[in-house]
N, C-alpha and C positions, 0 to 999 in steps of 0.2 A: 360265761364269766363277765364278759361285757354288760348282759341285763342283772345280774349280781351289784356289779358298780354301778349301773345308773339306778337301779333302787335304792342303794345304801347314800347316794348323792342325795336324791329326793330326799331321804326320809330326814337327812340334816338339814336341808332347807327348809322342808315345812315345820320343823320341829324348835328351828331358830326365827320362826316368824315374831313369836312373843306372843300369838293369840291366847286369850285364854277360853276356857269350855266354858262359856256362861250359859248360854240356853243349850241344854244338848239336844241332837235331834231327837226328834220323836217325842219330846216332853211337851206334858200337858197342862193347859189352863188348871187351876185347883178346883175352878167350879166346876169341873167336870171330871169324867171317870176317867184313867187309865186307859182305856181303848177307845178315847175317841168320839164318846158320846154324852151331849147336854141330853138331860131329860126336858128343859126349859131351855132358852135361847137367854142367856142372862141382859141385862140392862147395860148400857154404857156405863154405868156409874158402878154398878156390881163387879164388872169386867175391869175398872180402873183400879178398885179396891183391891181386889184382888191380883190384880200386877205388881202392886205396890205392895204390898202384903208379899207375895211370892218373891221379887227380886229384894227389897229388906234383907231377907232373912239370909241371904247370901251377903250383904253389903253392899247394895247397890240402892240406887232412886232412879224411876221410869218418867218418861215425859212422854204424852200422846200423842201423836202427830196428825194422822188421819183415821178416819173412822170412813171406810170405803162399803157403798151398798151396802150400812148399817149389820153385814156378816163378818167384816175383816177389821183390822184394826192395828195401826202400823206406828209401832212404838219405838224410843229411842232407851239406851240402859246407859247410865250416870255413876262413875265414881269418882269423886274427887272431881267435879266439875268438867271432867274428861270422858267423852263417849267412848263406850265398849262395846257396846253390838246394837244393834237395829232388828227389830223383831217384828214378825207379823203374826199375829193369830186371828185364825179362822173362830168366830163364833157359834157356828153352827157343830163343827167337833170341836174344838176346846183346843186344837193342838197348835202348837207354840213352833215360830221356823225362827232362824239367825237369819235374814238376808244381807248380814254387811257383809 
């Protein structure tokens, strides 16, 4: 009963945080395939377009931040002039992480 109540506790707590699901896990860059693999290593500018391109379409603008050992690439997500998630993608698979 006790682990009953401390789960239905959690699940209102994280549930009244306000986050919202912007980048969900496991999603992927659009230059690349579903499971995780570039056939090409795209360009920095290819990889910008298409960030910009991919969060648009949801309502949002991306700002770059770093481009680490030219494979990762550490982005911020913009609505309303208010940050919403922090994202890194891997270049070499294409897959997109939330780390805020």
């Amino acid at each position: 009963m006790i682990k009953l109540i401390a789960a239905l506790l959690f699940g209102i707590l994280v549930s009244n945080t306000g986050a919202e699901n912007i980048t969900p896990y496991g999603d992927t860059c659009p230059l690349c395939g579903e499971y995780g693999y570039c056939k090409k290593q795209p360009t920095s500018k290819e990889i910008a377009n298409a960030l910009e391109s991919y969060y648009s379409k949801k309502g949002f603008s991306v700002i770059i931040l770093k481009r680490q050992n030219g494979r990762f690439i550490e982005a911020e997500v913009y609505r309303n002039n208010e940050i919403k998630d922090r994202i890194l993608l891997d270049c070499k698979t294409g897959k997109l992480r939330s780390i805020y």
